[in-house]
VONU-161756 format. One record per residue (C-alpha): residue number from 1; x, y, z; residue in three letters. Coordinates in nm, 3 decimals. Layout:
% VONU-161756
<NUM; <X; Y; Z>; ALA>
...
END
This chain:
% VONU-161756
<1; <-0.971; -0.918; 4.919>; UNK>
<2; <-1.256; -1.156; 5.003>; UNK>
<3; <-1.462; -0.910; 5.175>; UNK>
<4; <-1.447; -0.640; 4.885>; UNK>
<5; <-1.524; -0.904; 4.656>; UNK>
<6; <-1.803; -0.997; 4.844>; UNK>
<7; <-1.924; -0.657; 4.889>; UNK>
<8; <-1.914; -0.608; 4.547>; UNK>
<9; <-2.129; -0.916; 4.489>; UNK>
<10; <-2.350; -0.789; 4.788>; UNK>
<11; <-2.435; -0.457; 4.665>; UNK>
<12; <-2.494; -0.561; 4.286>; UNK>
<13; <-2.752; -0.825; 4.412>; UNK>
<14; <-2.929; -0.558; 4.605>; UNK>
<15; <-2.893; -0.335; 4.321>; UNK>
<16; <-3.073; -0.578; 4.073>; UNK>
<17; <-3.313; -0.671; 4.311>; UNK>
<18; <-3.465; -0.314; 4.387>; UNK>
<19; <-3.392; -0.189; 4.013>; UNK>
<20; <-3.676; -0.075; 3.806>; UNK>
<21; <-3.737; -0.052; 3.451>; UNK>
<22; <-3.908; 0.205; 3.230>; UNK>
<23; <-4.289; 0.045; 3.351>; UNK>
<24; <-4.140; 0.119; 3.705>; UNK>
<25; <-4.085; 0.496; 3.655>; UNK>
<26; <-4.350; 0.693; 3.735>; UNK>
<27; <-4.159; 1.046; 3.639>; UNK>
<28; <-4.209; 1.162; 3.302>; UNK>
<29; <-3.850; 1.304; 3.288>; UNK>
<30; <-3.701; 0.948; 3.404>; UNK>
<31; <-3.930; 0.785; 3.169>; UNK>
<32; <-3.806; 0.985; 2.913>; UNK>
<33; <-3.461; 0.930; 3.025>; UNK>
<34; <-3.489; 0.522; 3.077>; UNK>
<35; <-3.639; 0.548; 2.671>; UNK>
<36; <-3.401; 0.819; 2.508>; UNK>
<37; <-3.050; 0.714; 2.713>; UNK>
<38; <-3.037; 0.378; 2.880>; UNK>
<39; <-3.226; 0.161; 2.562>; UNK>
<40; <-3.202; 0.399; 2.306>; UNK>
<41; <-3.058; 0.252; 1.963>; UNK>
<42; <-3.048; 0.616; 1.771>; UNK>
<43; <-2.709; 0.640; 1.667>; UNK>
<44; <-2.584; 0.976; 1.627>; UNK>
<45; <-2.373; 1.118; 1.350>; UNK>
<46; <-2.060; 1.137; 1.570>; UNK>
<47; <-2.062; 0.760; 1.619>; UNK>
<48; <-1.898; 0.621; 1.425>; UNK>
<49; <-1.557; 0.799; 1.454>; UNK>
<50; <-1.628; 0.785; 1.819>; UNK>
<51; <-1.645; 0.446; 1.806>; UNK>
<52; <-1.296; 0.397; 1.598>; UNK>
<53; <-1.113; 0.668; 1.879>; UNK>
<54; <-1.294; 0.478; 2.187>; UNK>
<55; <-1.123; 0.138; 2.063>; UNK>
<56; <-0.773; 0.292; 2.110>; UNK>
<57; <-0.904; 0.361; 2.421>; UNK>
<58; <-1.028; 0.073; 2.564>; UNK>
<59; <-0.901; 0.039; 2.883>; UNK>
<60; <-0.988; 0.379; 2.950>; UNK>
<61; <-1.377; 0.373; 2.876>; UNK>
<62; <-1.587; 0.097; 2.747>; UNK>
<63; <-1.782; 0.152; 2.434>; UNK>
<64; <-2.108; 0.062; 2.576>; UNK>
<65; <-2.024; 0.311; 2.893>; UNK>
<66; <-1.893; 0.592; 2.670>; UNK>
<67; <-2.210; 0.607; 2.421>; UNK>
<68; <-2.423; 0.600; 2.744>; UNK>
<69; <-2.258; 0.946; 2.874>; UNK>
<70; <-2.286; 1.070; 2.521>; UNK>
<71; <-2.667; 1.048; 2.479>; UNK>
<72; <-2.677; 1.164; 2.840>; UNK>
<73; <-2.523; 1.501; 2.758>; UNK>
<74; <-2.731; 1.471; 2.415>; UNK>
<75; <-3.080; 1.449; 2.713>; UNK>
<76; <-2.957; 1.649; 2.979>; UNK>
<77; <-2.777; 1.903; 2.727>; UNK>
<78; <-2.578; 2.011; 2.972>; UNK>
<79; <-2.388; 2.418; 2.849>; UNK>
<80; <-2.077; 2.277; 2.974>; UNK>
<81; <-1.893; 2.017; 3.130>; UNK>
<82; <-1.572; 1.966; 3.376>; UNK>
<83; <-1.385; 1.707; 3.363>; UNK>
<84; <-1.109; 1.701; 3.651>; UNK>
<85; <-0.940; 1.358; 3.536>; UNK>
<86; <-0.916; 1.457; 3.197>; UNK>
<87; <-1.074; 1.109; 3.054>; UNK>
<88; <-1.025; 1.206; 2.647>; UNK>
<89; <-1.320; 1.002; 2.581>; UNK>
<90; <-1.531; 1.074; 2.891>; UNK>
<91; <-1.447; 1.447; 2.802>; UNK>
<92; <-1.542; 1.383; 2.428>; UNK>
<93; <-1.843; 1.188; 2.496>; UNK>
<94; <-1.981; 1.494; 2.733>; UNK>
<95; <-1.860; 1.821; 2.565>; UNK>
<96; <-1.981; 1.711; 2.217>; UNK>
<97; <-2.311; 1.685; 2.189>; UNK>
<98; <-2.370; 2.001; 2.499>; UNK>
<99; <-2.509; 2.305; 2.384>; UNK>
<100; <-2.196; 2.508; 2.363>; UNK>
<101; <-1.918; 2.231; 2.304>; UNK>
<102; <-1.730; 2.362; 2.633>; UNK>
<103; <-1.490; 2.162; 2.826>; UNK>
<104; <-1.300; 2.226; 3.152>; UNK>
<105; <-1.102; 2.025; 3.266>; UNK>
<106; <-0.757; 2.098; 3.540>; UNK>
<107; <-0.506; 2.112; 3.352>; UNK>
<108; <-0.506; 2.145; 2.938>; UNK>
<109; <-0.156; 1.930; 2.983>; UNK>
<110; <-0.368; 1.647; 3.055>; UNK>
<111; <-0.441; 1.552; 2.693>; UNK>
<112; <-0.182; 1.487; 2.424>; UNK>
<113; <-0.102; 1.692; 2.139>; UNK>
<114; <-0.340; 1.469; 1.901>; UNK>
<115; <-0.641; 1.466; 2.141>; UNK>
<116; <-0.622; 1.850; 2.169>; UNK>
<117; <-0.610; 1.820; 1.732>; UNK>
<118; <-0.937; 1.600; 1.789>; UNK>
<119; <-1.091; 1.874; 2.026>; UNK>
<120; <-1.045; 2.129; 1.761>; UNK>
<121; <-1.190; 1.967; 1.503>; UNK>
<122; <-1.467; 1.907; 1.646>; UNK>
<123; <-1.516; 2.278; 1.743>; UNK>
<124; <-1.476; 2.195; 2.135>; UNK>
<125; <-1.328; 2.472; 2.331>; UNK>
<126; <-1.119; 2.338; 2.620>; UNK>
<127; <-1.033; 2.528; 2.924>; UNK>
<128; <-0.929; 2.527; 3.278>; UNK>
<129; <-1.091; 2.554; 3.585>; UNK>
<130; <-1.436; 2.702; 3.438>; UNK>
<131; <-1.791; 2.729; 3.623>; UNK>
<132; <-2.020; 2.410; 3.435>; UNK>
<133; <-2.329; 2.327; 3.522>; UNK>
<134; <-2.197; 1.886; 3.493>; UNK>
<135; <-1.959; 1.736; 3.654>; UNK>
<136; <-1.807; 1.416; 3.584>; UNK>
<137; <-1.614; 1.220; 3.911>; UNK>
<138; <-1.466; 0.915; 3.898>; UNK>
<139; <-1.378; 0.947; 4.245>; UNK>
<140; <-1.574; 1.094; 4.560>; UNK>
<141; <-1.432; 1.174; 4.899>; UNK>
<142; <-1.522; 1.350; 5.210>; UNK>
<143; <-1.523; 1.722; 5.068>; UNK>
<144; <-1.759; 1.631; 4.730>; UNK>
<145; <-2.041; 1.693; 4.954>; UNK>
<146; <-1.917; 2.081; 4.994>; UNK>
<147; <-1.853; 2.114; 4.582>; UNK>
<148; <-2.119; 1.969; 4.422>; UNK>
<149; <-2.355; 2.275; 4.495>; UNK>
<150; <-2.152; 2.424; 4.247>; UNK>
<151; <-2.319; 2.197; 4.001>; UNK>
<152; <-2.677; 2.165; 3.821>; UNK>
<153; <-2.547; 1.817; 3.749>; UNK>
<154; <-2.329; 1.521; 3.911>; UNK>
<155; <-2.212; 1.174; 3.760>; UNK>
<156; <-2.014; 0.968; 3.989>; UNK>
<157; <-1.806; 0.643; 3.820>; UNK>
<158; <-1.859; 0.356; 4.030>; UNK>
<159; <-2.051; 0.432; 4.326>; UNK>
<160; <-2.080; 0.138; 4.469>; UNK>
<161; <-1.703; 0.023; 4.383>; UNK>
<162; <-1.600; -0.009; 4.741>; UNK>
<163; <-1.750; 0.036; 5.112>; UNK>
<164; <-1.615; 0.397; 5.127>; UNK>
<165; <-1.704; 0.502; 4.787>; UNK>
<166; <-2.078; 0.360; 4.872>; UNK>
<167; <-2.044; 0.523; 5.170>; UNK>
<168; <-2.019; 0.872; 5.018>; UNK>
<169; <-2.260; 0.792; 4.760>; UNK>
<170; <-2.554; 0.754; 4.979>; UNK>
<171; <-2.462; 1.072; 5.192>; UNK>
<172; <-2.460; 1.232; 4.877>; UNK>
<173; <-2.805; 1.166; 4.791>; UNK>
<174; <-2.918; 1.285; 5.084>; UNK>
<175; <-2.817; 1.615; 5.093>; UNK>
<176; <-3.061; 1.852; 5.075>; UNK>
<177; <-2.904; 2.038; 4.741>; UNK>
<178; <-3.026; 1.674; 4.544>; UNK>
<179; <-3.361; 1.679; 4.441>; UNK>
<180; <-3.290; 1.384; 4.198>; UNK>
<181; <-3.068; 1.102; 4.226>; UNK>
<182; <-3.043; 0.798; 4.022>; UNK>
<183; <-2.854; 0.487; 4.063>; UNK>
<184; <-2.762; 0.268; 3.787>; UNK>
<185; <-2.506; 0.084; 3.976>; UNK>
<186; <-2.229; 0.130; 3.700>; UNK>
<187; <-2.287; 0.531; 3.715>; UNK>
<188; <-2.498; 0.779; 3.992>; UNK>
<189; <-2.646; 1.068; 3.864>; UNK>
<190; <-2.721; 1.314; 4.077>; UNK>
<191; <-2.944; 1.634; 3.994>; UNK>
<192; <-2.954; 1.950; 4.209>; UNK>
<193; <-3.298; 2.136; 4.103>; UNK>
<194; <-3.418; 2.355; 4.395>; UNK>
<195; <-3.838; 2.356; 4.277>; UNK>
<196; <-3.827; 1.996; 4.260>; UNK>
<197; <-3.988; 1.751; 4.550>; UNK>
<198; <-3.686; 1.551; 4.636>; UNK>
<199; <-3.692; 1.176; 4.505>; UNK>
<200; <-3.464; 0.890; 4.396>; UNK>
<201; <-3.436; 0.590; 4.124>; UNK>
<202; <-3.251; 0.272; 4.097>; UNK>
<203; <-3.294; 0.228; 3.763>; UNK>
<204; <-3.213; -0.092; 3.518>; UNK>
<205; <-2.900; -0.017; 3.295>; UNK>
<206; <-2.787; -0.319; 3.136>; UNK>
END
């Protein structure tokens, strides 16, 4: 218990230390992203009911965490999204604002009878088991590294949330496939773009 806590503590330190902000970002497209994502105050027309269904969901998603991912997908627009662990408000904050309001996600079971109501009202089509070009993970083990070719786009929960997870994380950004990878310490991003010079950001988030 001590020694995860102190990892934790560890790898946040070393996280803040090396962190940049947007005057440390020499990319246009993370410059962009830093400006239009991470400190962004546009609020988007969807806001304000998301906020009302994230607060039944609180323990699921923070509010701060789930508005990030939304102006993500809003960025990166994204034509579809997976999401395996069928968050309802990871899955809402992604699928909305992508250019075709498509979802997959494992199993359609995953979400209740009302969240599949909210899906349809907001003109998102759900399925199962479809090709995306994002993928959100909250988890990361030995065989990502084989599936996330599959993918124009990664975002891992938590990479740094324990010595294994961390582990996986770094291999991850070195794999050939990633030509971008940025670390924000409470989400990675990875970005597989095969005429792009490989680099990667720790970035500021909070």
């Amino acid at each position: 218990m001590l020694a995860h806590l102190f990892f934790k503590i560890k790898t946040y330190i070393n996280y803040r230390l090396v962190a940049v902000n947007a005057h440390g970002l020499h990319s246009p497209f993370l410059f962009d992203f830093y400006n239009e994502v991470i400190v962004a105050k546009k609020e988007f027309y969807f806001f304000k009911q998301f906020r009302e269904l994230i607060s039944t969901y609180s323990k699921s998603t923070s509010e701060a965490n789930a508005l990030f991912l939304y102006r993500w997908a809003s960025f990166y627009q994204p034509n579809s999204v997976f999401v395996p662990s069928g968050n309802f408000i990871v899955s809402l904050a992604l699928s909305v604002p992508n250019a075709h309001k498509a979802l997959s996600v494992s199993s359609i079971q995953c979400f209740s009878e009302y969240e599949r109501g909210v899906f349809k009202q907001l003109d998102v089509s759900v399925l199962e088991n479809r090709n995306t070009d994002l993928i959100y993970l909250d988890e990361i083990d030995a065989h990502t590294e084989a599936e996330i070719s599959d993918y124009k786009c990664v975002i891992v929960y938590k990479p740094h949330e324990n010595k294994h997870k961390d582990f996986i994380w770094e291999n991850l950004c070195s794999l050939k496939v990633v030509t971008i990878s940025i670390d924000l310490f409470q989400f990675g991003i990875l970005l597989m773009n095969r005429n792009q010079a490989k680099q990667h950001f720790v970035v500021k988030m909070r």
